[in-house]
C-alpha positions as CSV (number, residue, x, y, z in Angstrom):
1,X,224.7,-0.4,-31.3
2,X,223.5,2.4,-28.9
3,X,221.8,1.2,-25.9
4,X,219.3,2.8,-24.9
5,X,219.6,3.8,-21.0
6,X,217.0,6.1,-20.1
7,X,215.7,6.6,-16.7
8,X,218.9,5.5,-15.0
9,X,219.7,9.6,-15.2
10,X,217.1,10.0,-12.1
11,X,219.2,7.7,-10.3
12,X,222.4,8.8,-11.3
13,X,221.5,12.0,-9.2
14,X,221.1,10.5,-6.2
15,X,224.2,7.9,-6.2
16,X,226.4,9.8,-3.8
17,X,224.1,9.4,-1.3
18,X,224.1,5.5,-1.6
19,X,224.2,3.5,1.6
20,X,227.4,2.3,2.8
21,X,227.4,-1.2,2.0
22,X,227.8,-1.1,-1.7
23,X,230.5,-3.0,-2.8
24,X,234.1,-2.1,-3.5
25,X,235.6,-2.8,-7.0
26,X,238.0,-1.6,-9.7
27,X,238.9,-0.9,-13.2
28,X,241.9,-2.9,-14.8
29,X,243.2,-1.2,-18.1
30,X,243.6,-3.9,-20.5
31,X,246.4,-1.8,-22.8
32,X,248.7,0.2,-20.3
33,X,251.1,1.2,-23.5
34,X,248.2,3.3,-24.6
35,X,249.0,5.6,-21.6
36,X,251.4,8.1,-21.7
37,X,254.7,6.8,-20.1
38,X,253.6,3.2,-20.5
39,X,253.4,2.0,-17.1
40,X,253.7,-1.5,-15.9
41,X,249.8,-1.6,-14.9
42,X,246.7,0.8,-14.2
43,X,244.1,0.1,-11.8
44,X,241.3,2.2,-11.0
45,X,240.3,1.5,-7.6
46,X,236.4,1.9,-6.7
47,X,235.8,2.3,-3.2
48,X,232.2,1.4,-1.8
49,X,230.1,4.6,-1.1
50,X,232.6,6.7,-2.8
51,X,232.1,8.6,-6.5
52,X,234.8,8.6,-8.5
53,X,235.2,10.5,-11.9
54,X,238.3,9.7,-14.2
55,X,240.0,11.8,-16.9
56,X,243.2,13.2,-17.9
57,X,242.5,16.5,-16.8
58,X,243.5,17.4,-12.9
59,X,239.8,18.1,-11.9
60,X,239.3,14.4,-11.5
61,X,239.7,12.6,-8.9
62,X,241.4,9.5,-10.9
63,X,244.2,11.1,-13.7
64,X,245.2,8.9,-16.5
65,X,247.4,10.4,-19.1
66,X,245.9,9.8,-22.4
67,X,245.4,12.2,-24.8
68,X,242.5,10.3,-26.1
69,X,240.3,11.0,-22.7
70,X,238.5,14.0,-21.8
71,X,239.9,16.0,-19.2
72,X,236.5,14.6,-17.4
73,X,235.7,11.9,-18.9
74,X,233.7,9.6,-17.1
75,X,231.4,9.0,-13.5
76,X,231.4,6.1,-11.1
77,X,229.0,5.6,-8.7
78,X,228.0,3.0,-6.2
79,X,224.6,1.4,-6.4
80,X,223.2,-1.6,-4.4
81,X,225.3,-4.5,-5.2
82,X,227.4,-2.9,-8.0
83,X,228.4,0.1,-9.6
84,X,227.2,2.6,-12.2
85,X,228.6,4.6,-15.2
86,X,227.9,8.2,-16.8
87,X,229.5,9.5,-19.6
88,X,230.5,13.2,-18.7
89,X,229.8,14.8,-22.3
90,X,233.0,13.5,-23.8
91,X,234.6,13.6,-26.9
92,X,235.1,10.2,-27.7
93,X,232.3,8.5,-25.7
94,X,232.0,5.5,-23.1
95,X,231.4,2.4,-24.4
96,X,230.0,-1.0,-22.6
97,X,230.8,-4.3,-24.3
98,X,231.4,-2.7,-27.2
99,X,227.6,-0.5,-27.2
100,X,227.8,3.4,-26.6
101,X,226.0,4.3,-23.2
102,X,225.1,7.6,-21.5
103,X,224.8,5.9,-17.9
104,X,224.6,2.2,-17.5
105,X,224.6,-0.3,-14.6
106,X,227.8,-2.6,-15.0
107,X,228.3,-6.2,-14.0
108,X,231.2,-8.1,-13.3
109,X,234.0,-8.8,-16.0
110,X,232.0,-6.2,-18.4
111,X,234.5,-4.3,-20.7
112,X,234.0,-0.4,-19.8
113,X,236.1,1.8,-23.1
114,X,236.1,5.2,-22.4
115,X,237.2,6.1,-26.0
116,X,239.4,3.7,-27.2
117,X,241.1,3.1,-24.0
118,X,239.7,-0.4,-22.7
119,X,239.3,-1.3,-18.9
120,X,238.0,-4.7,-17.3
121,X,235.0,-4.3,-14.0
122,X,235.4,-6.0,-11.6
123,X,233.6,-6.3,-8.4
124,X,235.8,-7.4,-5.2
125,X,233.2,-10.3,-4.3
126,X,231.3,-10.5,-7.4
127,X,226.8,-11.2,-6.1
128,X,226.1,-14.4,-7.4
129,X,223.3,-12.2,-9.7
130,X,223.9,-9.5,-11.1
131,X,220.5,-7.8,-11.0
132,X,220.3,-5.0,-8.7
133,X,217.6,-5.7,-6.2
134,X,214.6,-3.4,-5.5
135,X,215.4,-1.0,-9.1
136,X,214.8,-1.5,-12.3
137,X,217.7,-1.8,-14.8
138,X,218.3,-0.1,-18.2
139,X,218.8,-2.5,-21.0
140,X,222.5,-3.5,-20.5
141,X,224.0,-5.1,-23.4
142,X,223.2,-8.0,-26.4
143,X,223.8,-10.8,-23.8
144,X,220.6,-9.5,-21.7
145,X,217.7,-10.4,-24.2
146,X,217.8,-14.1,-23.4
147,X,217.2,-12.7,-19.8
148,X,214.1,-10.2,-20.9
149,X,210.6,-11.1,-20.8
150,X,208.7,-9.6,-24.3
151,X,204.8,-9.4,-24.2
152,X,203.7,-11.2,-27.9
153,X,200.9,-8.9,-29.7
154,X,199.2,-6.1,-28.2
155,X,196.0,-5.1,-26.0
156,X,194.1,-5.4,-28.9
157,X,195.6,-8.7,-29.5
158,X,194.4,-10.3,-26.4
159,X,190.9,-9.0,-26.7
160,X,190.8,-10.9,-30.1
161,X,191.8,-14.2,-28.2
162,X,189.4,-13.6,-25.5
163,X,186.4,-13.2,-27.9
164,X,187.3,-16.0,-30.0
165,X,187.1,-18.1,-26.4
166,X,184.1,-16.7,-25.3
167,X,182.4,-17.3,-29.1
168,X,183.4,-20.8,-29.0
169,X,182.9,-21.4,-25.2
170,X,179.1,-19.9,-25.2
171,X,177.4,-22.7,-27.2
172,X,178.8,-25.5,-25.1
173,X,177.5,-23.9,-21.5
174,X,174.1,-26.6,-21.6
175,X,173.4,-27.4,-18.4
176,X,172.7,-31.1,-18.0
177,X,169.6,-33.0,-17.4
178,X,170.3,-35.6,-15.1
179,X,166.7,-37.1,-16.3
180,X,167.7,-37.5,-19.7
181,X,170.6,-40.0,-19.9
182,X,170.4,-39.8,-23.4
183,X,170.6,-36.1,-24.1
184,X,173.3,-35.8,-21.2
185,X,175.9,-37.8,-23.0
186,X,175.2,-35.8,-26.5
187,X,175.5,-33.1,-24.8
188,X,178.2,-34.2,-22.7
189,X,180.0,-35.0,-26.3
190,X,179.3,-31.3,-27.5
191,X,181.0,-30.2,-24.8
192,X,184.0,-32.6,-25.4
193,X,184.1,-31.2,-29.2
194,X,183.3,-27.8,-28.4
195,X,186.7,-28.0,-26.1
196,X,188.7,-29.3,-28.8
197,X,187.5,-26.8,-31.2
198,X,188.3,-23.9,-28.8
199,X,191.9,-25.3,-28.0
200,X,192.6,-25.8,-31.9
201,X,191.4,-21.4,-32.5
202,X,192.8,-21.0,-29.3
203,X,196.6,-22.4,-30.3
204,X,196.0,-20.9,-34.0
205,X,195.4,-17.5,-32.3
206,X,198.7,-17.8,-30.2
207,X,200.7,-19.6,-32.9
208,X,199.5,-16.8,-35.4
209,X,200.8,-14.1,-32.7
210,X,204.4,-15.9,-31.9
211,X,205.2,-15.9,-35.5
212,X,204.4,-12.2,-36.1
213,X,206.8,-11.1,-32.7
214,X,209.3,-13.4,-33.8
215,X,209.3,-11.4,-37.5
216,X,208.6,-8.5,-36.0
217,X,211.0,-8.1,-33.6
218,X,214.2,-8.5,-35.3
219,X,213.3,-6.0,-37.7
220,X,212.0,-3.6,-35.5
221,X,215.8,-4.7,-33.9
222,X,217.8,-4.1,-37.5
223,X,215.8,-0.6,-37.8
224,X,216.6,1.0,-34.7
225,X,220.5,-0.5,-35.0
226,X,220.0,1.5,-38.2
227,X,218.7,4.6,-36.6
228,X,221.1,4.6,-34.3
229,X,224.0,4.5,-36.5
230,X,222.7,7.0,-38.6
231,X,222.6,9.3,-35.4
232,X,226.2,8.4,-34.3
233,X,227.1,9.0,-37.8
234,X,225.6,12.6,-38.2
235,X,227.9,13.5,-34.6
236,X,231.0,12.4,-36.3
237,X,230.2,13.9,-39.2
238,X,229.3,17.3,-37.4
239,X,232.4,17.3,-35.2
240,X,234.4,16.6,-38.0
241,X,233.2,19.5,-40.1
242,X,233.4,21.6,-37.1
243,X,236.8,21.4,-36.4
244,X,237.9,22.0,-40.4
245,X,238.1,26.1,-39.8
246,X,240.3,25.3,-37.2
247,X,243.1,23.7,-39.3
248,X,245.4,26.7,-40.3
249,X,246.2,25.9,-43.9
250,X,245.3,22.6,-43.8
251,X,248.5,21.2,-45.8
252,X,250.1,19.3,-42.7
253,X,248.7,16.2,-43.0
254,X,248.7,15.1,-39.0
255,X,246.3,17.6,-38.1
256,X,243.6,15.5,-39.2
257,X,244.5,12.3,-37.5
258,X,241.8,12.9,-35.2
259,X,239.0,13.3,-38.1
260,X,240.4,10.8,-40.2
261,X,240.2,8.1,-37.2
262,X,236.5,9.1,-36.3
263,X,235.4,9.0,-40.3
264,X,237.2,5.7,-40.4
265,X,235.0,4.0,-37.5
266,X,231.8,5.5,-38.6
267,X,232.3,4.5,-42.3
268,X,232.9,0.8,-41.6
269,X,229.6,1.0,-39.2
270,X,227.5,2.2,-42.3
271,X,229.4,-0.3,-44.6
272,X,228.5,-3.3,-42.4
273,X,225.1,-2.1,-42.8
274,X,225.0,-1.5,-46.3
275,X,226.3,-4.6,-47.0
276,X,223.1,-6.1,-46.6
277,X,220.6,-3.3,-46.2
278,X,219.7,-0.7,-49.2
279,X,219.0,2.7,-47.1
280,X,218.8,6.2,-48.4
281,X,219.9,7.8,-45.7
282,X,222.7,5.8,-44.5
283,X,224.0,5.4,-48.1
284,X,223.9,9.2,-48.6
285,X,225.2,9.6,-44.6
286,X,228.3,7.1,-46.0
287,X,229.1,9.1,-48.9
288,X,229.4,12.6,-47.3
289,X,231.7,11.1,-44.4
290,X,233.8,9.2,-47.7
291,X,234.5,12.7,-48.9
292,X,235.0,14.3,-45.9
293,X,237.7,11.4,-45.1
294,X,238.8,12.2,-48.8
295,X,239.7,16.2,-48.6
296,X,241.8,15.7,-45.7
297,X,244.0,13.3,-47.6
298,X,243.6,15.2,-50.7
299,X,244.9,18.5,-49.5
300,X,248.4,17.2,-48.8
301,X,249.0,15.6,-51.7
302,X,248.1,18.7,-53.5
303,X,250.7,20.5,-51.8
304,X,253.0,18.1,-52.2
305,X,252.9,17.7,-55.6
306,X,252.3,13.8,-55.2
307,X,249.8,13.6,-58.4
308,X,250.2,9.9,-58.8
309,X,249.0,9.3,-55.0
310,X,246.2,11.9,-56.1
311,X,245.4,10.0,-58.8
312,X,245.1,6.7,-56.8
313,X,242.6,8.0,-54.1
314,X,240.4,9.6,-56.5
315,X,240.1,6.5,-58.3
316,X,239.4,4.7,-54.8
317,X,237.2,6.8,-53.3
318,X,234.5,7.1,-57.3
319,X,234.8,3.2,-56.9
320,X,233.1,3.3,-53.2
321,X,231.0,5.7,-53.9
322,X,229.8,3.8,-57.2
323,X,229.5,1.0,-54.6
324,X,227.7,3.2,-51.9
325,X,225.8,4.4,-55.0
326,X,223.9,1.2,-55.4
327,X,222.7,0.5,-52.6
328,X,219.9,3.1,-52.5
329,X,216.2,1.6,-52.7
330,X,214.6,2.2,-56.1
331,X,212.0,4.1,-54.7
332,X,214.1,6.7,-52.5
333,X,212.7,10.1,-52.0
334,X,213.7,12.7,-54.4
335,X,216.5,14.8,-52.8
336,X,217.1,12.1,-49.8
337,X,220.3,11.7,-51.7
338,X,222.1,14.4,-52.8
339,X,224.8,14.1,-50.5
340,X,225.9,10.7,-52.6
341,X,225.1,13.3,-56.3
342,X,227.3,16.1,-55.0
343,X,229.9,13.8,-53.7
344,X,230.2,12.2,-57.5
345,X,230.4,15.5,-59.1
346,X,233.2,16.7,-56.6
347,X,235.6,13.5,-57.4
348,X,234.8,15.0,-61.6
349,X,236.3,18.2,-60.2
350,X,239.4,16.5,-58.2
351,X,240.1,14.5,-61.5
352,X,240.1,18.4,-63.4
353,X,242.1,19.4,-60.5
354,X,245.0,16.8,-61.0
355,X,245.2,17.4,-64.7
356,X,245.3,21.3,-64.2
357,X,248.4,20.7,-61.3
358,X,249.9,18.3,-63.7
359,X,250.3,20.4,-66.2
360,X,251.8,23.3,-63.8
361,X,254.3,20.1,-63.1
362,X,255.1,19.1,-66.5
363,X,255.2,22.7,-67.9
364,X,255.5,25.2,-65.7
365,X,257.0,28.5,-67.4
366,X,255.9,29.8,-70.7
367,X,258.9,30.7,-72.8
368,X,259.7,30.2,-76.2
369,X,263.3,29.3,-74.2
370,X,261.4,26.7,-72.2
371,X,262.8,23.3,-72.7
372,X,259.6,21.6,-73.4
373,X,256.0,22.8,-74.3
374,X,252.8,21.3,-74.2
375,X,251.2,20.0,-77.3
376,X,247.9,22.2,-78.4
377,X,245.6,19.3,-78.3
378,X,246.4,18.9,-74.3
379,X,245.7,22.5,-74.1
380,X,242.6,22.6,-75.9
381,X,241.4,19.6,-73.8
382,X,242.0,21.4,-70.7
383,X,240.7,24.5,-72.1
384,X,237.2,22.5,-72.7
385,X,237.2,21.1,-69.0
386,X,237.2,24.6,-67.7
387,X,233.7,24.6,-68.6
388,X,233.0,21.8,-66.4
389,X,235.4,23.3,-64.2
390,X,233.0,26.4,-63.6
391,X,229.9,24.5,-64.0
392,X,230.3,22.0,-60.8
393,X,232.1,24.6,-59.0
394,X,229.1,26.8,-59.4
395,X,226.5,23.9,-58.8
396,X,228.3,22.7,-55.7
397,X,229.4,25.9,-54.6
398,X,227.1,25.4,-51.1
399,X,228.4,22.5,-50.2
400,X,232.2,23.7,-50.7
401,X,231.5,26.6,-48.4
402,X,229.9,24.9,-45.4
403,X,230.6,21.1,-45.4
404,X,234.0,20.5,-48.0
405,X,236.2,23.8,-46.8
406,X,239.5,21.6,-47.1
407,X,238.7,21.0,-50.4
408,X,237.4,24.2,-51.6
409,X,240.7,25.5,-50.5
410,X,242.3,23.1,-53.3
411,X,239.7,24.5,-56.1
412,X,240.6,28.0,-55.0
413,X,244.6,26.9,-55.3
414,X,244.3,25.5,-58.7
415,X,242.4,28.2,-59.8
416,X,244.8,31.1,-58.6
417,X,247.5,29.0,-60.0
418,X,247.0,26.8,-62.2
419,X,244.4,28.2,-64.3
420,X,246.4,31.4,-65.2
421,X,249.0,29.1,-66.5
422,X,246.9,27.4,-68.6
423,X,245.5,30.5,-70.3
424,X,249.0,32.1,-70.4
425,X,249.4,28.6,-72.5
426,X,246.1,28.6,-74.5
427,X,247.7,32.2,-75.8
428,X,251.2,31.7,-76.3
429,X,250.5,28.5,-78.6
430,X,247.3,30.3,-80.4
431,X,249.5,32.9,-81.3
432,X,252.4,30.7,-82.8
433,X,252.9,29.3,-86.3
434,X,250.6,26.3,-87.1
């Protein structure tokens, strides 16, 4: 989940000029191997009054070699009492406790994971709170909301309870006669009722409140989890397809580590969600990052020739998209999905795809002298998906060009080879005896 950690930007600013008091402490990295040359131990000592920055690039003042830091990839700063992080625009992100932050006060033993490298905080004499005195905090992490005070209701809320008192208050204001013992006591057990009345819509009015913030709030919670990870989603998905025009040829299959990783995380985030949630827009989010994962698998298998292994991840990735697929609401906006509709009719054209390389494979010179040729009824089945072949080509054309330009390059292989093939087959038989 994304926390959100606004405001602390304003005092990020003026951390450098922190008073010299603040305390001294140090990041432990919990995975040395992880570092290039595998030393024994990594420590990133924080001295008070001090900013450091860390990265693997020589501009910081704390190197680590890991490829998977930034060159700057993080800020430290001293505050009063403990210390501070800022994420320096990197690739992979900082991450506190396991929740993505921008800039964040830290507290003793949290875990800091600036990408997927993970570090222990730790304060050299740890305050016996971990509040920071005199400032407000951001919201820190999940453990925190015990520790948060949340108003129940609203202004408008509170002015209903105060009316209700003063409505059931106002009839029992009689002022005594002292003359009239008799009166005075059924007046005096007016009063007595009119208080219990007033505590009873009193209580109901709170009670009534209570149980709508303790519904409300952990939707309101499970929505803007959901938000959230739609947003982190979209990045991934945007740096992914970003970085695709960058491949040369796209056929060696290591060059998309890095994408493949990133879709893997972000997929299981909207799976987890999905799981038990029905959302358009998640759902649809999913099923564009699926295929994007897909055509970076897909493409070197092509090349390869491995049509069995193609086979196999096309039939994986229609089943979690048929899965993905049901979990949009009933009532979904028209066109809020067509990410999960386009990414259907793509796995129709890998399946055409296969069948045309296969039968480049099986039969790959047309000869009279060949050794083997292709019965007519393959060729005539083939012949008929060409329609379908040009149809969802056509229909998904924008997407092919702007979001799926791995596997566009595989529709534009098959088609300069493979299609002529089958043609140059669709002839040679026609033309034959019966």
């Amino acid at each position: 989940m994304l926390v959100r950690d606004q405001g602390r930007r304003a005092g990020a600013v003026g951390a450098a000029n922190a008073p010299a008091g603040n305390p001294d402490g140090k990041l432990i990295c919990l995975d040395p191997s992880q570092i290039d040359g595998a030393p024994a131990q990594v420590v990133v000592p924080l001295p008070g009054g001090k900013t450091v920055t860390i990265g693997r690039g020589d501009a910081s003042s704390f190197v680590v070699a890991s490829r998977k830091l930034s060159r700057q990839h993080a800020k430290l700063f001293p505050g009063e009492g403990t210390w501070g992080i800022e994420d320096l625009n990197s690739t992979n992100g900082v991450y506190v406790n396991g929740h993505k932050v921008n800039t964040i006060w830290l507290k003793h033993n949290d875990e800091v994971r600036l990408g997927s490298l993970a570090f222990r905080f730790e304060l050299d004499r740890p305050p016996a709170q971990a509040v920071e005195r005199g400032r407000p905090l951001p919201a820190h992490h999940d453990d925190d909301l015990s520790e948060r005070t949340m108003m129940v209701g609203s202004l408008g809320a509170g002015k209903a309870v105060l009316d209700a008192v003063r409505k059931v208050e106002a009839p029992v204001k009689v002022k005594i006669d002292e003359d009239e013992d008799g009166a005075g006591e059924e007046r005096e057990r007016s009063s007595i009722r009119g208080r219990l009345v007033l505590g009873g819509v009193v209580g109901i009015l709170l009670a009534g409140l209570g149980i709508g913030a303790a519904v409300y709030y952990p939707i309101h919670k499970k929505q803007q989890f959901i938000a959230q990870t739609i947003e982190h989603s979209a990045a991934v998905r945007k740096r992914v397809i970003d970085r695709a025009s960058q491949y040369a040829g796209g056929n060696q299959a290591d060059s998309f580590d890095q994408d493949l990783n990133e879709l893997a995380e972000a997929i299981a985030d909207s799976g987890r969600l999905l799981s038990s949630e029905q959302n358009a827009p998640l759902a649809d989010l999913a099923a564009r990052m699926k295929f994007l994962s897909f055509e970076r698998e897909f493409l070197p298998l092509l090349a390869k020739g491995d049509l069995a292994s193609l086979r196999r991840l096309t039939e994986r990735l229609n089943a979690d998209l048929e899965t993905t697929a049901g979990r949009v609401p009933a009532n979904a906006e028209h066109g809020s999905t067509d990410g999960v509709a386009v990414a259907r009719e793509l796995v129709r054209l890998a399946r055409i795809l296969i069948d045309m390389r296969a039968l480049s494979a099986e039969f790959p010179q047309v000869s009279k002298l060949a050794p083997a040729q292709p019965p007519r009824e393959r060729i005539q089945a083939l012949d008929a998906l060409k329609l379908d072949f040009t149809r969802i080509r056509r229909e998904t054309n924008r997407y092919l060009s702007v979001d799926y330009v791995l596997f566009n390059s595989a529709v534009k292989s098959v088609e300069d080879r493979d299609l002529p093939l089958l043609n140059q087959w669709k002839e040679f038989l026609g033309s034959g005896p019966g």
